[in-house]
N, C-alpha and C positions, 0 to 999 in steps of 0.2 A: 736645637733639633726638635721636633715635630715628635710625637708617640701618640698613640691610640692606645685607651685605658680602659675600654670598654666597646664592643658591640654585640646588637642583640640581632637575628633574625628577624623581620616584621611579615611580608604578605610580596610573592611575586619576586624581583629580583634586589629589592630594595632592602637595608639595613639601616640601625640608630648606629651611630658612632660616636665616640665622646674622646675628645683629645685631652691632652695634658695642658693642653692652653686654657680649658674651662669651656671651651664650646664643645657642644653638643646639636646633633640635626641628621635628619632622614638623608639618606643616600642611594640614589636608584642606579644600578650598576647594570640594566638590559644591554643599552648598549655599548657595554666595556668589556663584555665576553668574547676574547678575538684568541685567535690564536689557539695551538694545540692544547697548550697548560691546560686555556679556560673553558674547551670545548667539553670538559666530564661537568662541568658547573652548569651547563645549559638544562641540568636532570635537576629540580628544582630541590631532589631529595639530597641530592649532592649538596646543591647552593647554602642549604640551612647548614650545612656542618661547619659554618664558617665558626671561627675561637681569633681571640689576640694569642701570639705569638709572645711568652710571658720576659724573655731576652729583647728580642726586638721589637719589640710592643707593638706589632703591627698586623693587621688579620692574616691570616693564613686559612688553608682549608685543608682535608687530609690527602690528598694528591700530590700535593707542594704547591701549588699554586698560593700567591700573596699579591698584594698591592702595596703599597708604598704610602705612607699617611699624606707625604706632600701630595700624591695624584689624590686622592682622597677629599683631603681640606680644599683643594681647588677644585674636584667636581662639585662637593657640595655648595660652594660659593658661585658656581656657576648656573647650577641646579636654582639656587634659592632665587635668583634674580630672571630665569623666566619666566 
């Protein structure tokens, strides 16, 4: 199973993220803000609150809103090859 051990806030909608697998890489998350959860996150002062979840080692923000490290690891694999 997948965790996130680290993320930091960088510039815009984007985050560093560092899994438990040993990779680490930027992740731009503009357009993955869908939905009610993620519509307080479009306030970018919001977005920076983002923290790992230190149980489920996964980001979270303080709304409740979270993402899932599997959607995570494959945006950024997806992200990195366009």
């Amino acid at each position: 199973m997948l965790h996130i051990k680290f993320a930091k806030y960088l510039s815009g909608y984007k985050l560093w993220i560092a899994f438990d697998d040993g990779t680490s890489r930027e992740v731009d998350l503009v357009n993955e803000l869908k939905g009610s959860m993620f519509e307080p996150l479009k306030d970018l002062t919001e977005f920076q609150n983002v923290s790992v979840e230190p149980e489920l080692e996964t980001i979270v923000w303080p709304n409740g809103a979270d993402l899932a490290p599997e959607f995570l690891k494959a945006l950024q694999n997806k992200q990195s090859i366009l």
